[in-house]
TIMIRO-321781 format. One record per residue (C-alpha): residue number from 1; x, y, z. Coordinates in Angstrom, 3 decimals. Example, Ala and Ser with C-alpha at 12.3 -4.5 7.8 and 13.67 -1.06 7.14 Angstrom:
BEGIN
[1 [12.300 -4.500 7.800]];
[2 [13.670 -1.060 7.140]];
end
This chain:
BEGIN
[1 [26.127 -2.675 35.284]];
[2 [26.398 -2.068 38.938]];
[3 [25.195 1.181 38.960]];
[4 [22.258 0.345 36.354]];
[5 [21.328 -2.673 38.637]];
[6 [21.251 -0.264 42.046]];
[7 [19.005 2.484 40.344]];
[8 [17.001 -0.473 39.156]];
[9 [16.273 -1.591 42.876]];
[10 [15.437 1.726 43.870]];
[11 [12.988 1.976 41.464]];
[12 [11.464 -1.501 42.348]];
[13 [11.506 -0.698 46.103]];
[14 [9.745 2.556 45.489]];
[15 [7.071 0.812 43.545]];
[16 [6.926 -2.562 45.899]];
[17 [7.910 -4.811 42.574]];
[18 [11.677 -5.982 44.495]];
[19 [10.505 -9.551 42.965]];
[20 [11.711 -8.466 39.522]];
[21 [15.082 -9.358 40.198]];
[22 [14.486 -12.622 42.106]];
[23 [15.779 -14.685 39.256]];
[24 [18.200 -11.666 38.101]];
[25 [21.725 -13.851 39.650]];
[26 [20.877 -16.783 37.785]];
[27 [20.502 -15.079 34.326]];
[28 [23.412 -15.267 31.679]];
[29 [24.938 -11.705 30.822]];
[30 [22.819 -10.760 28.004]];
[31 [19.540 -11.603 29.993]];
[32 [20.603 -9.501 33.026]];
[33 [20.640 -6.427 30.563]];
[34 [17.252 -6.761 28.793]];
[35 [15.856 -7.467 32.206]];
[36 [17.613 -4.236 33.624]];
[37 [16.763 -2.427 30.018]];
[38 [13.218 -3.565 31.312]];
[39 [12.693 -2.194 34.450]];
[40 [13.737 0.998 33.318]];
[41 [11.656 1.402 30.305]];
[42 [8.260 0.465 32.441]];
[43 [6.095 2.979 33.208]];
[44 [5.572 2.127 37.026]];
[45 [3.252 5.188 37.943]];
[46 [0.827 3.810 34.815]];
[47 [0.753 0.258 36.036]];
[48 [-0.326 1.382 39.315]];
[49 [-3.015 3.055 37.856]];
[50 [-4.148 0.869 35.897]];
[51 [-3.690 -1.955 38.488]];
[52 [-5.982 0.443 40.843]];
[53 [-8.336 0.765 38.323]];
[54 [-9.515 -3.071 37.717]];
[55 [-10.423 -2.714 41.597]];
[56 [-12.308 0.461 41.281]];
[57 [-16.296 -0.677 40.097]];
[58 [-16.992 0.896 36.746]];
[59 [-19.289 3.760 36.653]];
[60 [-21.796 3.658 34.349]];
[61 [-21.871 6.905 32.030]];
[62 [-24.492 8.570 30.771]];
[63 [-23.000 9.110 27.369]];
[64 [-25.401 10.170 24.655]];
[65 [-25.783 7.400 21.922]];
[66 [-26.945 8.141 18.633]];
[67 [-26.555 6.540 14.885]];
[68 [-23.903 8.033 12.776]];
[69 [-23.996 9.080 9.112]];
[70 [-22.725 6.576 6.044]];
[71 [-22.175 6.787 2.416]];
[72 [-22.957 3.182 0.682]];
[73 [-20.002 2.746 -1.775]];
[74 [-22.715 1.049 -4.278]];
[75 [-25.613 3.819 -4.206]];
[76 [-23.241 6.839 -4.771]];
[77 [-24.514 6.729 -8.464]];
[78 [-22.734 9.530 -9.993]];
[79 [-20.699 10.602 -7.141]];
[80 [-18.910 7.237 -7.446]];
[81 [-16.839 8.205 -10.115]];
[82 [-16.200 12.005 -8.566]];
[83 [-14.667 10.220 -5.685]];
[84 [-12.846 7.556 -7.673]];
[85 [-11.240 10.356 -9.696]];
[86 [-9.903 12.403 -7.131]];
[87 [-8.880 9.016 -4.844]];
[88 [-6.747 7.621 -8.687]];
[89 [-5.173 11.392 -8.638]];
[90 [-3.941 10.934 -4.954]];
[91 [-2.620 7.846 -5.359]];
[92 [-0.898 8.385 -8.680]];
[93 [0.751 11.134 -7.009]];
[94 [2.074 8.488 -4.255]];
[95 [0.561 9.685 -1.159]];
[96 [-0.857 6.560 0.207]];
[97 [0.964 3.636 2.086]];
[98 [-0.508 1.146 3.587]];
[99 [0.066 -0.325 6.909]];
[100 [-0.878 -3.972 8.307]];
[101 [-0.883 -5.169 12.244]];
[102 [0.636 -8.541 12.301]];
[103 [1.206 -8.827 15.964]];
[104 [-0.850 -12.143 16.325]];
[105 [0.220 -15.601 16.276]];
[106 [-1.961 -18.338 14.695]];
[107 [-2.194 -20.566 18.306]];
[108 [-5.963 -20.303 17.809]];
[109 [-5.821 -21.757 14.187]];
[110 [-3.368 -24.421 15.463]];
[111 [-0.470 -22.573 13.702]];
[112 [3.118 -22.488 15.271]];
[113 [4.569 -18.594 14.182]];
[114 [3.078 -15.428 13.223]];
[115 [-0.831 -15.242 12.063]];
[116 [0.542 -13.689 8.740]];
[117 [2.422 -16.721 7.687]];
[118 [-0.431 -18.868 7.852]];
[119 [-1.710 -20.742 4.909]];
[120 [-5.553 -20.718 4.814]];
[121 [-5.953 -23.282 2.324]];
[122 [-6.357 -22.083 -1.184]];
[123 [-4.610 -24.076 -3.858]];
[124 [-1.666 -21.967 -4.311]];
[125 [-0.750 -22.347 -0.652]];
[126 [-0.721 -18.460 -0.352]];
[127 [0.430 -17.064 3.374]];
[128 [-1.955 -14.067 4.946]];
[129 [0.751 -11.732 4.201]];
[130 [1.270 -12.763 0.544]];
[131 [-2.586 -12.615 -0.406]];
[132 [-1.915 -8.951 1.001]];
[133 [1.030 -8.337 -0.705]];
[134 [-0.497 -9.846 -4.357]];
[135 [-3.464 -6.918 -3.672]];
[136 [-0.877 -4.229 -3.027]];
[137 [1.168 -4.438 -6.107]];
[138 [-1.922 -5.628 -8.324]];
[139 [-3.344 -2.200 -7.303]];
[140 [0.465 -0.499 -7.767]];
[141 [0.536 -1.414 -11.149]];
[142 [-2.799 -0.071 -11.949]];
[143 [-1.837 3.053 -10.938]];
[144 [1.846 3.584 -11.956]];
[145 [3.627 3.403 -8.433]];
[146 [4.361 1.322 -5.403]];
[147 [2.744 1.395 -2.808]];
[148 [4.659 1.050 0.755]];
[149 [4.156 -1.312 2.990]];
[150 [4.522 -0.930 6.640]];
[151 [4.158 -3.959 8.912]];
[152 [3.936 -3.879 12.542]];
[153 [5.020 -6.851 14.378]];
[154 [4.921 -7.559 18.515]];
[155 [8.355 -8.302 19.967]];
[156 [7.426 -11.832 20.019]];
[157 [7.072 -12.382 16.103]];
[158 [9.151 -9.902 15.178]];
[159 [12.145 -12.287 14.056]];
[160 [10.121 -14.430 12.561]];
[161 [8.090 -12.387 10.836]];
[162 [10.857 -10.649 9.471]];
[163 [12.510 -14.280 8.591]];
[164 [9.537 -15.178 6.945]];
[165 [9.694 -12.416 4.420]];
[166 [13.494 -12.699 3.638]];
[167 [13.248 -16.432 2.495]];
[168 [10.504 -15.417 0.124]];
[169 [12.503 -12.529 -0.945]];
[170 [9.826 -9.747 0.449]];
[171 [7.126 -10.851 -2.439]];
[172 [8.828 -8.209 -4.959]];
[173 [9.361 -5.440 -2.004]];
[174 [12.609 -3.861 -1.230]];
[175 [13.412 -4.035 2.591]];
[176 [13.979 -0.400 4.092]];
[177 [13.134 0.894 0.418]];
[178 [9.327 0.237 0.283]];
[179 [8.634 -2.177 2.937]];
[180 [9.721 -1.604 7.117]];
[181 [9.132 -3.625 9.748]];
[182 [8.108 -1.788 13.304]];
[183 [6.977 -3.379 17.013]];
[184 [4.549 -2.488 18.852]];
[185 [4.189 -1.481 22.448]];
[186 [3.917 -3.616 25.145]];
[187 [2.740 -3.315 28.782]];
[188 [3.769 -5.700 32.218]];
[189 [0.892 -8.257 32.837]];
[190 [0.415 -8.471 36.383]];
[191 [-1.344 -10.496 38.805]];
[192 [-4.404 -9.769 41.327]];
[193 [-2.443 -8.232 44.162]];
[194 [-0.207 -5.831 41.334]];
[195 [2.715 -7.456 41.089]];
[196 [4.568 -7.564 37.752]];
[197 [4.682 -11.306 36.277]];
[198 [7.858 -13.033 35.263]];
[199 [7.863 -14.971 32.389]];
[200 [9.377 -18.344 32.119]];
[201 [12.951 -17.019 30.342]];
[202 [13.365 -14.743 33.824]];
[203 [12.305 -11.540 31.866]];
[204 [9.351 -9.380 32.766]];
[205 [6.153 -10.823 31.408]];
[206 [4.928 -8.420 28.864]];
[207 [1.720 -8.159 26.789]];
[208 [1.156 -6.604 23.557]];
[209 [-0.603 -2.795 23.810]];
[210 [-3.706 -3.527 21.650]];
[211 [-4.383 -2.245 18.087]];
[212 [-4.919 1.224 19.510]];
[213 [-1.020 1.169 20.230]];
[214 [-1.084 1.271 16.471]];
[215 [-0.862 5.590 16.968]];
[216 [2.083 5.596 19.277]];
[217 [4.202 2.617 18.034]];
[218 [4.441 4.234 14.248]];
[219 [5.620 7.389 15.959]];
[220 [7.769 6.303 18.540]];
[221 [9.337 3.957 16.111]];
[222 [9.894 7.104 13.463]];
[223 [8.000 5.484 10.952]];
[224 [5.592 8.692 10.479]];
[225 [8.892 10.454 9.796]];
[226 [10.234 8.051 7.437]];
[227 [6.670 7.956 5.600]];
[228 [6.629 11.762 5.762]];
[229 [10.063 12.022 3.793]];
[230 [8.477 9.738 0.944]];
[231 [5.722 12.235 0.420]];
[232 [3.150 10.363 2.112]];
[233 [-0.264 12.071 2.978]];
[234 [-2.943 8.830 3.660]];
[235 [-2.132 5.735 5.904]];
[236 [-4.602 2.698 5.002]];
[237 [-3.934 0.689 8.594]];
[238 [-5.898 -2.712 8.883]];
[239 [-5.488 -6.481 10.023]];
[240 [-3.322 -8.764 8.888]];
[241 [-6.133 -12.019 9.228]];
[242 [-8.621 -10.416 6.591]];
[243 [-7.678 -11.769 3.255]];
[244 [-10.095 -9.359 1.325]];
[245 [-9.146 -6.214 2.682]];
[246 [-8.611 -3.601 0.480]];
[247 [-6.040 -1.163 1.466]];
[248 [-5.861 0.894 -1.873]];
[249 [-9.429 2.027 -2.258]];
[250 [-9.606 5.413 -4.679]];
[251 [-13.093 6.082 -3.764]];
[252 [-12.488 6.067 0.341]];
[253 [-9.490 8.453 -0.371]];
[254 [-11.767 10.539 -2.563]];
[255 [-14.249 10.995 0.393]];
[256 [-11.896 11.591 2.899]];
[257 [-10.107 14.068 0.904]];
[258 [-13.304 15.689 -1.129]];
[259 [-15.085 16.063 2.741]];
[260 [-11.976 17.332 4.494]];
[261 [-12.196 14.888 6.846]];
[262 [-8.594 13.479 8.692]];
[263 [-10.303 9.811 9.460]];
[264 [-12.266 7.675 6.729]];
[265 [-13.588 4.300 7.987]];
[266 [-15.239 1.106 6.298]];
[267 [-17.930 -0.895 7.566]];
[268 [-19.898 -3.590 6.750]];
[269 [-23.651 -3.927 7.699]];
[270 [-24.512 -6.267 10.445]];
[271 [-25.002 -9.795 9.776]];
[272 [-28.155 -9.997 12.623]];
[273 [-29.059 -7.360 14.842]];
[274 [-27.345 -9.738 17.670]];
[275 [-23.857 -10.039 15.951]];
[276 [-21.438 -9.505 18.558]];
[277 [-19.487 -6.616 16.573]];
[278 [-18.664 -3.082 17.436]];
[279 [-20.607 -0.712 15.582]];
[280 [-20.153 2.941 14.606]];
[281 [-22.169 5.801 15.926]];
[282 [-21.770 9.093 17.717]];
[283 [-21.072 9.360 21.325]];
[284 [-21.790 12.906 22.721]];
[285 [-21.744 14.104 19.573]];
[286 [-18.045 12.526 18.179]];
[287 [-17.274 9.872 16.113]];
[288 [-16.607 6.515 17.848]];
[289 [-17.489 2.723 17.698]];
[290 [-19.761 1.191 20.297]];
[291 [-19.258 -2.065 21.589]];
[292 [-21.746 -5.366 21.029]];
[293 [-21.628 -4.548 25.203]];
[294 [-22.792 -1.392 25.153]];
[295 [-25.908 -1.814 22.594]];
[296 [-28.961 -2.480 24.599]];
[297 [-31.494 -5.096 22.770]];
[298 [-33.976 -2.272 21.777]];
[299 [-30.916 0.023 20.114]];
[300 [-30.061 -3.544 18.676]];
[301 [-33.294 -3.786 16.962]];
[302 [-33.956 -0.139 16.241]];
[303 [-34.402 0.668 12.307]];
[304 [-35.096 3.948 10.047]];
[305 [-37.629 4.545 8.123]];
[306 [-36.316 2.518 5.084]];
[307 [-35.867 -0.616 7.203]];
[308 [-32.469 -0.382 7.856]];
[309 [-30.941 -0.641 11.212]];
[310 [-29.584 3.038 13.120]];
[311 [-26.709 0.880 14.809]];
[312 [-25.954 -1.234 11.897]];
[313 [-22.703 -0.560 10.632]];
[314 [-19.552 -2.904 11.603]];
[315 [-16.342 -1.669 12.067]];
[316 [-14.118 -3.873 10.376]];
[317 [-10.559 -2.695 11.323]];
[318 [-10.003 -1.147 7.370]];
[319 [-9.299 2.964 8.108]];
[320 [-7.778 5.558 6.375]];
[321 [-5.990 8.277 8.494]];
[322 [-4.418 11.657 6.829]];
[323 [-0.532 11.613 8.300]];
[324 [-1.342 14.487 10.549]];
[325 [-4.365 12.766 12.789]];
[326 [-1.581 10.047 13.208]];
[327 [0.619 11.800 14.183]];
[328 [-2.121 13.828 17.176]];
[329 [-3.164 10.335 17.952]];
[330 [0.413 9.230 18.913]];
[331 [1.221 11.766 21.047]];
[332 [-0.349 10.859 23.636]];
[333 [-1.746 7.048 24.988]];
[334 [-4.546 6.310 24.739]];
[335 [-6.921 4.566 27.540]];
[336 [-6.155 1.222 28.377]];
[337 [-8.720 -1.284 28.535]];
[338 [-8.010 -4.328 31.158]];
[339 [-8.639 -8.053 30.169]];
[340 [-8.451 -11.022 32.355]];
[341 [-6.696 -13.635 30.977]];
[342 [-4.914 -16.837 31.588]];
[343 [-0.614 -16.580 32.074]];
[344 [1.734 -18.991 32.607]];
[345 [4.390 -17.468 35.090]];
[346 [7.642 -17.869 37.313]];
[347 [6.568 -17.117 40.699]];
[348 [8.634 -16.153 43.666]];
[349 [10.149 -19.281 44.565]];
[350 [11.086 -19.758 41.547]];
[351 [7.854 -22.638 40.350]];
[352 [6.373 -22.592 37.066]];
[353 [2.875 -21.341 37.573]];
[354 [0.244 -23.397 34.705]];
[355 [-2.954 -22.116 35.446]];
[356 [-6.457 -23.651 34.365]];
[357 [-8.398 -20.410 34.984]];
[358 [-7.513 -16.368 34.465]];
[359 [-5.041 -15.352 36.883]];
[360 [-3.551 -11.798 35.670]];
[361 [-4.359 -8.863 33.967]];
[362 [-3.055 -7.207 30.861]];
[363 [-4.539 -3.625 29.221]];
[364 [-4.502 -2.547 26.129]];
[365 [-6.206 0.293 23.885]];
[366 [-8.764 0.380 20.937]];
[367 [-7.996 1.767 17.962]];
[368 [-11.058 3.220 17.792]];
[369 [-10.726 5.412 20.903]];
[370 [-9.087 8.081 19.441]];
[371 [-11.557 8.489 16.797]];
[372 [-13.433 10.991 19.448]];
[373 [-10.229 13.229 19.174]];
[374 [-11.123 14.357 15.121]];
[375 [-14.203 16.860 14.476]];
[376 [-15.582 14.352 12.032]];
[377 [-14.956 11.514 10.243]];
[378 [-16.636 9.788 7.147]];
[379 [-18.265 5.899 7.031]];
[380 [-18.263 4.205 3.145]];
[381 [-20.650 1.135 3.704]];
[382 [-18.907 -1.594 1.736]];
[383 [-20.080 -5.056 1.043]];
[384 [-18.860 -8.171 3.481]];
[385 [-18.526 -10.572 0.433]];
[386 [-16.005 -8.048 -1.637]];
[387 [-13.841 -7.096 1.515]];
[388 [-14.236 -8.881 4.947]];
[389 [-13.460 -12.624 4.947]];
[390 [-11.362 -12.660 8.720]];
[391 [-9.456 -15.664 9.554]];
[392 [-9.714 -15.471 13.878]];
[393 [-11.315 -18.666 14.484]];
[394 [-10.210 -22.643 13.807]];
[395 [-12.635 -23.941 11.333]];
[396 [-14.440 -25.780 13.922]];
[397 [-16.052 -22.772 15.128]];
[398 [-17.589 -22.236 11.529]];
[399 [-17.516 -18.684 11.743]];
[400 [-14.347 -15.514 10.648]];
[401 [-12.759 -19.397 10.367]];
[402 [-9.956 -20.259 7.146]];
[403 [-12.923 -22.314 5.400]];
[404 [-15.415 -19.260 5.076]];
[405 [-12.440 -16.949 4.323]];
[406 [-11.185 -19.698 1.707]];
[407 [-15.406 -19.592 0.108]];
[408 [-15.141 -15.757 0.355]];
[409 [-11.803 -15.398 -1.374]];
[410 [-12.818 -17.810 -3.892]];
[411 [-15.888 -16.792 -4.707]];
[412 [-14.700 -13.085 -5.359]];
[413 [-11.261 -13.466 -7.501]];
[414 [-13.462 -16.231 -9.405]];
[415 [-10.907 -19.499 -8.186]];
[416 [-11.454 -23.037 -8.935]];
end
């Protein structure tokens, strides 16, 4: 320990970060270690990048912009059932699994634990994860075979999450046989002037990565390897808050597949040219998703010649990767994007720090982002009503709340 602790100093001197350890004598054995464990598993060289980054202006770039391509799942006419047939084939064969990021927790909703075990309201009292779980085996039996289920957690709801599904016996799944349980990557918050934040339990104060950790968190974690040993070719990766998302879809597989495209995305179209969603297009030429930010008023409002808008179609977090693009995607990080947020903190004389306004940063990375590393990818236009009915809001918002995701889920399995 004396040796780890020393090399851990160094590091922190080198970096200017000595306040790590300012609570490190007063921390039982156990905490010492994951703090020491800590330090040595931060990238310190990335921090200070990033951390010189948020004080860098942003340059504007002059990235072309223009509308991307889409297939609408309800005017393929004939096609449909071409796709469906070699999408049924694939999944017969048990290449797909599907995997759901359930890093939240339900504070927003007013829920104490992970966003997955909430109940949104329907009349069987249904969690998140088991309205996902009744779609996955529903669509198993259909086709002969079940489907595996990969569920990434952060750190912070990992033990409860897990917890969760052993007292309700995994829904039917067999732990480490068909359903696994991975964390995803984390990253130091830190505050104006750079330094790392300590949290209130003495340990650094850590953030989760973003969904766009998704890439590098299934690798790192050997998951790709485990899914690659059960014959795996397709990965179906979405959100755990959308109880209408449908991760075994034969007809997206049949595109992706049929095109020879690694990447197949869903989207829905946009409620009002002014909804505040990311939308996908082409930038420089590559796939990629624009954000709500980006879109000036007059690409907003732009339409084709059948009336339809060019920047119209919502990503929706529901993507179908082949095993390989994975795989490229995790190799390497991808950008970090910083957020200011609120954090409550230990400082250096050892006060708890409330605040009432943003005081630190923490970065994370799209998913999307990487989706300018693949050639080409393919869009299926599906409708909101059948498979987006989010649950991010409390209901007194009124919008991607549990009562329009309660109408939506209703209203489409035909309840009450």
């Amino acid at each position: 320990m004396d040796e780890k602790l020393e090399e851990c100093k160094s590091k922190l001197k080198k970096y200017g970060q000595e306040h790590v350890l300012n609570h490190y004598p007063i921390l039982d054995e156990i905490h010492k270690n994951e703090l020491l464990d800590q330090i040595n598993n931060i990238d310190f060289e990335l921090i200070n990048h990033l951390y010189q980054n948020t004080r860098k202006e942003e340059k504007q770039k002059e990235d072309k912009i223009t509308p991307i391509e889409y297939l609408d799942k309800y005017k393929l006419y004939d096609d449909y059932k071409y796709y469906e047939n070699i999408g049924k084939k694939a999944i017969k064969e048990g290449k797909l699994v599907a995997v759901t990021m359930a890093g939240g927790q339900g504070t927003r909703l007013g829920h104490n634990g992970p966003k997955g075990t909430y109940d949104i309201g329907l009349n069987s009292h249904k969690s998140l994860f088991e309205l996902l779980c009744d779609h996955l085996k529903e669509e198993g039996k259909k086709y002969g075979v079940t489907i595996p289920w990969f569920i990434m957690t952060s750190r912070e709801n990992y033990k409860a999450t897990v917890e969760f599904f052993e007292k309700n016996r995994y829904f039917g799944y067999q732990k480490d046989k068909n359903i696994f349980f991975f964390i995803q990557g984390e990253l130091p918050m830190i505050d104006t002037e750079g330094k790392i934040l300590i949290g209130e339990d003495g340990l650094v104060k850590q953030a989760a990565d973003g969904h766009g950790g998704i890439y590098e968190s299934l690798v790192k974690s050997g998951m790709t390897e485990k899914m690659k040993q059960m014959g795996i070719q397709w990965v179906f990766i979405g959100g755990v808050d959308n109880c209408l998302v449908k991760m075994v879809d034969p007809v997206l597989m049949g595109i992706a597949i049929d095109k020879g495209v690694t990447v197949a995305c869903k989207s829905v179209v946009k409620a009002n040219p002014q909804e505040k969603v990311g939308v996908f297009c082409r930038r420089n030429g590559k796939p990629n998703v624009i954000e709500y930010s980006e879109i000036t008023e007059e690409m907003a409002q732009e339409k084709d010649e059948k009336g339809e808008l060019y920047y119209g179609e919502s990503h929706i977090l529901c993507n179908l990767f082949s095993i390989d693009a994975i795989e490229r995607m995790g190799a390497n990080s991808l950008p970090y994007h910083v957020a200011y947020k609120k954090a409550t903190y230990i400082n250096k004389e050892g006060e708890l720090v409330i605040p009432d306004s943003p005081n630190a940063y923490k970065f994370e990375a799209f998913l999307f982002d990487a989706f300018g590393e693949v050639d080409d990818m393919a869009v299926l236009r599906v409708k909101r009503e059948e498979e987006f009915a989010p649950v991010k809001n409390a209901d007194s918002v009124g919008v991607d709340c549990p009562k329009t995701a309660r109408e939506l889920y209703r209203k489409f399995y035909h309840l009450d």
